[in-house]
C-alpha positions in Angstrom: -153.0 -57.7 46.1 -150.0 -58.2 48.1 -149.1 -56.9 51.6 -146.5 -54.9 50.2 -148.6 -53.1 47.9 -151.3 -52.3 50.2 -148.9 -51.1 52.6 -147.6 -48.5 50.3 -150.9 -47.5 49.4 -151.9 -46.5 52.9 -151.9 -42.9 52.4 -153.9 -43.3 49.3 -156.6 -45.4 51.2 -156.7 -42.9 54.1 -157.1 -40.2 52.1 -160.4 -41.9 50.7 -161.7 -42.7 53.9 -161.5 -38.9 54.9 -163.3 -38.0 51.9 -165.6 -40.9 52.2 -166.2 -39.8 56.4 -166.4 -36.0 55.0 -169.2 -37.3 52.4 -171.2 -38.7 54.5 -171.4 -35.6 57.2 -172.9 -33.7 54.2 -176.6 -33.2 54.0 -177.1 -34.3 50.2 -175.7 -37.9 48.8 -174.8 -35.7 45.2 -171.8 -33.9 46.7 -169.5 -33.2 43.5 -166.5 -32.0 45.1 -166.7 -35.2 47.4 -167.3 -37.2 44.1 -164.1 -35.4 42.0 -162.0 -36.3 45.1 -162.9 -39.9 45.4 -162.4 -40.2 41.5 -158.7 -38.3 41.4 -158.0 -40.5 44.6 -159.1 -44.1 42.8 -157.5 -42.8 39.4 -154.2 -42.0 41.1 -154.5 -45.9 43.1 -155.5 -47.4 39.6 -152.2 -45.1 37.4 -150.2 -44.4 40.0 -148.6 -41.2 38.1 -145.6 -39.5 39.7 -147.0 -35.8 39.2 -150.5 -36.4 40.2 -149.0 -37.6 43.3 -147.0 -35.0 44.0 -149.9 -32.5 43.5 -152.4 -34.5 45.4 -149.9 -35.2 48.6 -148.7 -30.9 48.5 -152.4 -29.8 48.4 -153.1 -32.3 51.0 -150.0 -31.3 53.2 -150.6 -27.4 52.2 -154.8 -28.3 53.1 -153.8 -30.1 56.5 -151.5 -27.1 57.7 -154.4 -24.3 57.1 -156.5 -27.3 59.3 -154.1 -26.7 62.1 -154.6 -22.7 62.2 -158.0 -23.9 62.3 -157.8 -25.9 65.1 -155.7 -23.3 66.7 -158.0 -20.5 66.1 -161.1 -23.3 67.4 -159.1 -24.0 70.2 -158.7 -20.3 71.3 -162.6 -19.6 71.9 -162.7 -21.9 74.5 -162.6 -19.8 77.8 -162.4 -22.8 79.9 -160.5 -25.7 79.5 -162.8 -28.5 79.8 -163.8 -31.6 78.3 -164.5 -30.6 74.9 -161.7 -28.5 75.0 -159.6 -31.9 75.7 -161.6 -34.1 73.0 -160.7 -31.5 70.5 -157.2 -30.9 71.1 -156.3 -34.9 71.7 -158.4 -35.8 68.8 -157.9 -32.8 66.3 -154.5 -32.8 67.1 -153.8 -36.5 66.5 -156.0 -36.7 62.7 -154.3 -33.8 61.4 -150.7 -35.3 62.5 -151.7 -38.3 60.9 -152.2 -36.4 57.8 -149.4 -34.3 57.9 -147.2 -37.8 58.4 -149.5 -39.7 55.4 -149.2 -36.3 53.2 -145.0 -36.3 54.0 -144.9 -40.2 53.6 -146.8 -39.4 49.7 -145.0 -37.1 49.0 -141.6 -38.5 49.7 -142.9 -42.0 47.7 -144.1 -40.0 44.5 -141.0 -37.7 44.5 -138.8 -40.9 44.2 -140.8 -42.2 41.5 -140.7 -38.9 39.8 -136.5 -38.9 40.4 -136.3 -42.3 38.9 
């Protein structure tokens, strides 16, 4: 595979390490809807279809914004700001920017393929 595909699939590829990362904080190894993501995910790699792509990068855009009301709501219990408070907002903060960037980046790529 060349650089210049692997580059392009770097959205792709993070997306299945987050669901890979999510799988493995679950208690049981048969975790379907971990499963049905990683098999959409490899499918989309493997076809590379315009409207899958738009679909999977919207719901992971749409997914990633209702995270940040999350985080803000997560981040509004703390009554102190202290260490975990940092942790949470340097690292919650910089994974879900990452995704909103990867999810835009997706979507952008898939919508040109669709155009053309």
């Amino acid at each position: 595979m060349h650089a210049k595909n692997l580059k392009s699939l770097i959205p792709e590829l993070f997306l299945m390490a987050s669901v890979i990362y999510y799988w493995t904080l679950t208690p049981n190894l048969f975790n379907p809807f971990a499963i049905g993501l990683l098999g959409i995910l490899i499918y989309q790699v493997i076809r590379k279809g315009a409207t899958l792509g738009l679909i999977i990068s919207a719901i992971f855009i749409a997914l990633t914004l209702f995270m940040v009301l999350a985080l803000i709501s997560e981040l509004s219990e703390f009554e102190v700001v202290n260490q975990n408070y940092k942790n949470l907002i340097i690292f919650g903060s910089l994974y879900l920017g990452v995704n909103l960037i990867l999810g835009g980046i997706m979507f952008v790529k898939y919508l040109k393929l669709k155009i053309n």
